[in-house]
Legacy VTK file of the C-alpha trace (Angstrom):
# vtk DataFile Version 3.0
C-alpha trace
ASCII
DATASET POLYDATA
POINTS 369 float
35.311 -22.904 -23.515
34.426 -21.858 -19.476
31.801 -23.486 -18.315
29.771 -21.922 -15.958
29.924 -23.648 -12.732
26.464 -23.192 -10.404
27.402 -21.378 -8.120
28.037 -18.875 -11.034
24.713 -20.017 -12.332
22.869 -19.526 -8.879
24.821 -16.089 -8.378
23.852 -14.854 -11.968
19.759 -16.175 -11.438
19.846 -14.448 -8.301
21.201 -11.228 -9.110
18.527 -11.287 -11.824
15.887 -11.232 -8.595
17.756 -8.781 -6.686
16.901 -6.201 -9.347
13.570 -6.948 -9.566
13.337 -6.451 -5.522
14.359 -10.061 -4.053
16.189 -8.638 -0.496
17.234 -10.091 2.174
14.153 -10.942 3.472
13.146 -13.274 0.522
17.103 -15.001 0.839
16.475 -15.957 4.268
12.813 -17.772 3.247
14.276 -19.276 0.124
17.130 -20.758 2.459
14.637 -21.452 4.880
12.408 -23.593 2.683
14.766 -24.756 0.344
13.034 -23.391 -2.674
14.313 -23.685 -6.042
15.119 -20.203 -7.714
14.291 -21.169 -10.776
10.951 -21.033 -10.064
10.859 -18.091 -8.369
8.975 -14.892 -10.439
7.291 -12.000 -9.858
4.135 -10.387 -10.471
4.604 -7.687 -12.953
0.270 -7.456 -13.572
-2.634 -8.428 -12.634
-5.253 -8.953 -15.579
-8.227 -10.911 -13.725
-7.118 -14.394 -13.337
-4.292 -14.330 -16.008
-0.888 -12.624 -14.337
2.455 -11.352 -16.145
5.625 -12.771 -14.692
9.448 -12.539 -14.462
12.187 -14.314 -13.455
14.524 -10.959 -14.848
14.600 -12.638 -17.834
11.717 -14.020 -19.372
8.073 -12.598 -19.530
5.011 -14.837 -19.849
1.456 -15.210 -18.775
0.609 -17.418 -16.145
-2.700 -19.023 -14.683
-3.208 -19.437 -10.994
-3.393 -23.140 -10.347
-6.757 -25.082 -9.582
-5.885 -25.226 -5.683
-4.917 -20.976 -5.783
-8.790 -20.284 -6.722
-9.705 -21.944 -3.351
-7.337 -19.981 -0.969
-8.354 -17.157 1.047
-8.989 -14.162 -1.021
-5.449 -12.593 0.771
-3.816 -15.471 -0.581
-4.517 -14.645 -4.315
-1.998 -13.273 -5.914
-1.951 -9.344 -6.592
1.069 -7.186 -8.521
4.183 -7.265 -6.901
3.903 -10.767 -5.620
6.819 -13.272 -5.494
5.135 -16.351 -6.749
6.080 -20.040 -7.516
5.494 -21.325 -10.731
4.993 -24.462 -12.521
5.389 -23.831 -16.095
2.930 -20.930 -17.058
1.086 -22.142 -13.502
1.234 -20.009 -10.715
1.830 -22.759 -7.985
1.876 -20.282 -4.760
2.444 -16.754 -3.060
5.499 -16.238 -1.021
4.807 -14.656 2.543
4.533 -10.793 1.478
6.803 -8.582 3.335
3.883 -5.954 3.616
1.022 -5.462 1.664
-0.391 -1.880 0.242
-4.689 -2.224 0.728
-7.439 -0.379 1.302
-11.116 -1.065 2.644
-13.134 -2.012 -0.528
-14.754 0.678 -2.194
-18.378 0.079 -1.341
-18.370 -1.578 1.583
-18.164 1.018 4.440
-20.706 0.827 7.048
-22.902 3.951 7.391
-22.905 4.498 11.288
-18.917 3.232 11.746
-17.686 4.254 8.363
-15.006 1.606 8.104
-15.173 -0.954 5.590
-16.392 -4.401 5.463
-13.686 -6.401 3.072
-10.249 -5.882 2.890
-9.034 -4.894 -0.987
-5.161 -6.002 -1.928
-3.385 -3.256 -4.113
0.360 -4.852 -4.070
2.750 -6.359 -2.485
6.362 -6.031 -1.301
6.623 -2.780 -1.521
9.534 -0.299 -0.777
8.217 2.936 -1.012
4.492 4.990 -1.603
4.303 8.256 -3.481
1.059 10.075 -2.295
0.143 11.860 -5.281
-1.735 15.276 -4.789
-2.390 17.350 -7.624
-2.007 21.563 -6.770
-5.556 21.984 -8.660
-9.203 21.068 -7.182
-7.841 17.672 -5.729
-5.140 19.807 -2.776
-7.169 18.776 0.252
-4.948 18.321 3.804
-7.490 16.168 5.261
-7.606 13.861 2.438
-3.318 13.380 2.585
-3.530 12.680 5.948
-6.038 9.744 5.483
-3.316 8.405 2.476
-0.322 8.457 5.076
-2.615 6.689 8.177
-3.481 3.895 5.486
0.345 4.036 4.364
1.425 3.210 7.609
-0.786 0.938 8.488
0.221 -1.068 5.863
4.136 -1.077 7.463
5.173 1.202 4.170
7.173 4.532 3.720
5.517 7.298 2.374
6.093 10.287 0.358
3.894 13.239 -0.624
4.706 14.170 -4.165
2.215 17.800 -5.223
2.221 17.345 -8.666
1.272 20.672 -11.223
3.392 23.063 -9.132
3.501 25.029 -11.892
-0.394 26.304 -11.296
1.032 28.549 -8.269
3.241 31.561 -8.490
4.131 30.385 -4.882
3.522 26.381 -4.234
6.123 26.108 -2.023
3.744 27.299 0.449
1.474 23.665 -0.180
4.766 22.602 0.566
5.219 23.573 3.789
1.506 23.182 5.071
1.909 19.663 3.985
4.893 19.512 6.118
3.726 20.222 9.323
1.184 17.932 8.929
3.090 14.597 7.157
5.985 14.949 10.078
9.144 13.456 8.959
7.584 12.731 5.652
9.724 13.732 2.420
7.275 16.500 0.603
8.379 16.954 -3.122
6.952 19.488 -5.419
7.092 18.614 -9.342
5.552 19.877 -12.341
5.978 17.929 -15.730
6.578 21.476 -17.785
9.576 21.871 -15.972
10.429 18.658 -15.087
11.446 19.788 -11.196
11.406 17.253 -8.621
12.577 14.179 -10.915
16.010 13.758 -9.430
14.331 13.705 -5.842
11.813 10.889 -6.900
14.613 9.313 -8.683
16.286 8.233 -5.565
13.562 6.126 -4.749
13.650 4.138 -7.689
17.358 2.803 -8.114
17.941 -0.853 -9.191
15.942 -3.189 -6.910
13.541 -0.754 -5.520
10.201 -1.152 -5.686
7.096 2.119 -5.643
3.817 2.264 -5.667
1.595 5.402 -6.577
-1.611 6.293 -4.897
-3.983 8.872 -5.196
-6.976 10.130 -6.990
-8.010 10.570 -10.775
-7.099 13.380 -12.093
-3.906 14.096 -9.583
-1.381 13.491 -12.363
0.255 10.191 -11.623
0.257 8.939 -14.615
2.316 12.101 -15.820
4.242 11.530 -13.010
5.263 8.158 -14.234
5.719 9.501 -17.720
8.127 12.596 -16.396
9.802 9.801 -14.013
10.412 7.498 -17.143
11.076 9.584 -19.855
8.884 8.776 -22.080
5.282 8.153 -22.617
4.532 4.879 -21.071
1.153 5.603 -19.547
-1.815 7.438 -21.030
-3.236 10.770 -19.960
-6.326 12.496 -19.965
-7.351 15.875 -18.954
-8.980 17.088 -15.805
-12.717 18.050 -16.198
-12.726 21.733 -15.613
-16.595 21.497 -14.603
-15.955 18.890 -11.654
-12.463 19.201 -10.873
-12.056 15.805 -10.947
-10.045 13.376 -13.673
-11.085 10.632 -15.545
-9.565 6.755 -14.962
-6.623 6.422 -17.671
-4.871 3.971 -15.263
-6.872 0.715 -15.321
-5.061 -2.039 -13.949
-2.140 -1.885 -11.321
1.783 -2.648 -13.213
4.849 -2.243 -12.787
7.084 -0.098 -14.896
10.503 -0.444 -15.483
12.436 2.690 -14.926
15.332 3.807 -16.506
17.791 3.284 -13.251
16.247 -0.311 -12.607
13.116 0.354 -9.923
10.236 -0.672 -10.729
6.800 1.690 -10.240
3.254 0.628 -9.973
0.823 3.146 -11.330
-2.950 2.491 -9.965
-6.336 3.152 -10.851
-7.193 6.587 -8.805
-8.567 6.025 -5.584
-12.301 7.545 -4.719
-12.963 6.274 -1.233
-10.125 5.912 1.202
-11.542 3.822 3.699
-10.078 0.961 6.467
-10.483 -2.389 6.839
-7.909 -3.561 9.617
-6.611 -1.108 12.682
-2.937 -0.484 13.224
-0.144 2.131 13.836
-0.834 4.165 10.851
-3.305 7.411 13.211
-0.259 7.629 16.072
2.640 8.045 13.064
0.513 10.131 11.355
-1.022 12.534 13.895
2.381 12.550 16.272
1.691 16.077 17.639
-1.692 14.429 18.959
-0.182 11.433 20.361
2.983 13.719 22.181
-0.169 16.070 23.401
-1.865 13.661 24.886
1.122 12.299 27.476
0.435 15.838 28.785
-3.548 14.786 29.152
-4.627 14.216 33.015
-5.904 11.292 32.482
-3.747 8.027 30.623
-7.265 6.927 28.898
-8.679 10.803 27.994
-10.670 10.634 24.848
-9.684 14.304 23.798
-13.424 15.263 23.954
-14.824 16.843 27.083
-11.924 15.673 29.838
-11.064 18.406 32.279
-7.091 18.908 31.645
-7.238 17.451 28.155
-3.697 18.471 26.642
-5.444 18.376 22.994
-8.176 20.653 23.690
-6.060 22.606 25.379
-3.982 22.738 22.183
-6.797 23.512 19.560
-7.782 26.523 21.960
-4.679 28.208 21.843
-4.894 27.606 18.325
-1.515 25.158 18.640
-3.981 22.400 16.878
-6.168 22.803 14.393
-9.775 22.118 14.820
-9.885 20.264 11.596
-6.809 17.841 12.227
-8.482 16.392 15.476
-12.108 15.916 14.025
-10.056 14.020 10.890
-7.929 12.151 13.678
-11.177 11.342 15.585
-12.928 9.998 12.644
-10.240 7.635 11.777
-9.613 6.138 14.806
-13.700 5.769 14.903
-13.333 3.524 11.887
-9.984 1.858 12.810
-12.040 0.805 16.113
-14.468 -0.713 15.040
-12.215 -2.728 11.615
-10.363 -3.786 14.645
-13.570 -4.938 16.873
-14.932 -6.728 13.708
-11.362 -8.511 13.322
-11.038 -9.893 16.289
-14.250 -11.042 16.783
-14.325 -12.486 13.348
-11.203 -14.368 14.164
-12.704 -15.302 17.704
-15.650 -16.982 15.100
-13.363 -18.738 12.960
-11.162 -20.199 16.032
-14.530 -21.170 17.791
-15.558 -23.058 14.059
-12.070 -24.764 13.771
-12.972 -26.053 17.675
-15.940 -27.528 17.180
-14.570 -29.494 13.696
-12.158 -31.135 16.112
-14.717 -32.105 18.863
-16.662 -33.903 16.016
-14.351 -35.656 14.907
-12.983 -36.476 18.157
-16.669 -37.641 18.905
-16.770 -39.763 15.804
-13.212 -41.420 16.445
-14.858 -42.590 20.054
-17.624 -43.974 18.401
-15.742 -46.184 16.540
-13.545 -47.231 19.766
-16.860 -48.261 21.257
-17.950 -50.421 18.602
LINES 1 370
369 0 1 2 3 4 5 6 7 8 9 10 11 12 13 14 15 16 17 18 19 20 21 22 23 24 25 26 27 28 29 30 31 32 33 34 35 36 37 38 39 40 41 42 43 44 45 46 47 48 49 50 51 52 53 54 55 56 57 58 59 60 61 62 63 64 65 66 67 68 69 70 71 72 73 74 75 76 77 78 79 80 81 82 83 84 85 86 87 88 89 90 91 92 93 94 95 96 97 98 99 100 101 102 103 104 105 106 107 108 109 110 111 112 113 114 115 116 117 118 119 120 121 122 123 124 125 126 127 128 129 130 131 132 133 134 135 136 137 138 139 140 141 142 143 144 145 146 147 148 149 150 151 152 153 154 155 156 157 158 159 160 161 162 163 164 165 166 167 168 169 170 171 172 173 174 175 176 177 178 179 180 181 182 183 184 185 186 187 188 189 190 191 192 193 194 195 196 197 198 199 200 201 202 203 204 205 206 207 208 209 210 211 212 213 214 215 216 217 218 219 220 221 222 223 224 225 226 227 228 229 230 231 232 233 234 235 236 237 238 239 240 241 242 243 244 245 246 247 248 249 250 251 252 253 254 255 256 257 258 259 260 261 262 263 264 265 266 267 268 269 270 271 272 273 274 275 276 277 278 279 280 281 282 283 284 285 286 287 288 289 290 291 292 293 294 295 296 297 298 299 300 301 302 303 304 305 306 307 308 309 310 311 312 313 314 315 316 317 318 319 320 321 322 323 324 325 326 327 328 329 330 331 332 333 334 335 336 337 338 339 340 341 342 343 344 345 346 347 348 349 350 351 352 353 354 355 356 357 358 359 360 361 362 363 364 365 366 367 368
């Protein structure tokens, strides 16, 4: 009989990770910290404060531990996550390698527009498909706010225009969604055909992981279906009297695809608002930022400035009047999520100052006595 030695042990529990997405990244912070493997899972979904986990071979539920339920709400864990467990205890979060979120719905300011908390979709992502359905829910404007948040969040997107089949002609949605997601892979599918599966399907080979964002109603739930094979995810109709669809995704999970990636379905998404600044307007709105080197002046707002580039550019009709407004709003509400960031961290540094020169006053007093 052979007797598995451990290093055959350790190579076989983590080649079980690497399909589930454990990279390089995670190696180097497992070596780093000297964490044991065998604890090591991932967060396949999130059901309130019970989560499904795998080590790519067992499933089970796990609790987060009593000391998890008084970190900071970032902290918590969220679908996707690399976790530590105890038994069916989730112990701790490894350091995410990015995380997808979004402002919280309801919590956008009226006269700045961005929002007030920070919501956590998932974690450790590869890849996110922008779902836009060729129906009521096609809006430009509304795809370019998806790839800004996208890229804040240090992700790579893609804009997949679901129900191609609607249009005698959609590669024209095509290519106006190509000049303005530049660089940005644009793939049309329909699930009576079944075109654009082998293009998504290179996204989702062993060990990759993809999220899906986008509103009710834009078909990403048939996406996942078409992607899969099979019906793994309920569908529901679009409302022909609103144009909008109804919320058959619920909760945010991974599903196993037939090639090994994983892909997260979530709940459609209403509000796209921001909570944090970032890169995400200047790799979404390039032709703005390369127009405005050309600008007079380095700090031109793109609004009134005598040899403004931009304006320049929406008169000859180079940039459309829409795209700027859109750009302009954004970076309004990235602004001021940035503004309220810093000077919430400026509050929270000034807090943790004034602990220590109490305590520094109390450890005198005692001297003295």
């Amino acid at each position: 009989m052979n007797i598995p030695t451990l290093s055959t042990r350790d190579d076989e529990r983590t080649n079980r990770l690497r399909r589930l997405g454990w990279d390089d990244h995670f190696e180097r912070l497992a070596a780093d910290e000297q964490l044991d493997l065998d604890r090591v899972a991932r967060v396949l979904s999130a059901q309130r404060s019970l989560f499904l986990v795998t080590d790519g071979r067992d499933e089970r539920l796990c609790a987060p531990s009593g000391k998890m339920h008084h970190h900071r709400r970032g902290d918590y864990p969220v679908t996707g996550d690399w976790v530590l467990t105890d038994g069916n205890a989730l112990q701790r979060v490894l350091p995410r390698k990015n995380t997808l979120c979004r402002g919280e719905a309801g919590t956008r300011g009226k006269q700045d527009g961005a929002a007030r908390r920070e919501q956590p979709l998932a974690a450790n992502i590869d890849t996110v498909f922008v779902v836009c359905g060729l129906d009521r829910d096609y809006n430009p404007r509304r795809i370019e706010r998806y790839l800004a948040l996208v890229y804040n969040c240090g992700m790579a997107p893609v804009v997949v225009l679901t129900k191609a089949d609607l249009h005698d002609a959609p590669d024209s949605f095509r290519e106006e969604v190509e000049a303005i997601a530049f660089g940005v892979p644009v793939v049309l599918t329909s699930t009576r055909d079944r075109s654009g599966v082998d293009a998504l399907h290179a996204y989702l080979n062993e060990g990759q992981t993809v999220s899906m964002i986008g509103s009710s109603g834009a078909g990403k739930s048939s996406l996942a279906n078409m992607l899969h094979g099979s019906e793994v995810q309920a569908t529901a109709a679009v409302s022909l009297s609103v144009g909008k669809g109804r919320h058959t995704t619920t909760s945010r999970e991974f599903i196993a695809m037939p090639r090994g990636g994983l892909l997260m379905d979530n709940p459609g998404i209403r509000e796209i608002a921001f909570a944090r600044g970032g890169d995400g307007l200047d790799a979404t709105f390039a032709d703005i930022r390369d127009l405005a080197e050309s600008c007079r002046f380095a700090d031109c707002s793109h609004r009134q400035e005598p040899g403004c580039a931009v304006l320049r550019a929406v008169e000859s009709g180079e940039l459309p009047q829409a795209r700027l407004d859109n750009y302009r709003k954004m970076q309004r509400e990235m602004d001021y999520a940035q503004a309220r960031s810093e000077k919430s961290a400026d509050y929270v540094e000034r807090e943790r100052w004034k602990d220590i020169a109490k305590e520094i006053k109390r450890m005198n007093k005692r001297m003295k006595r």
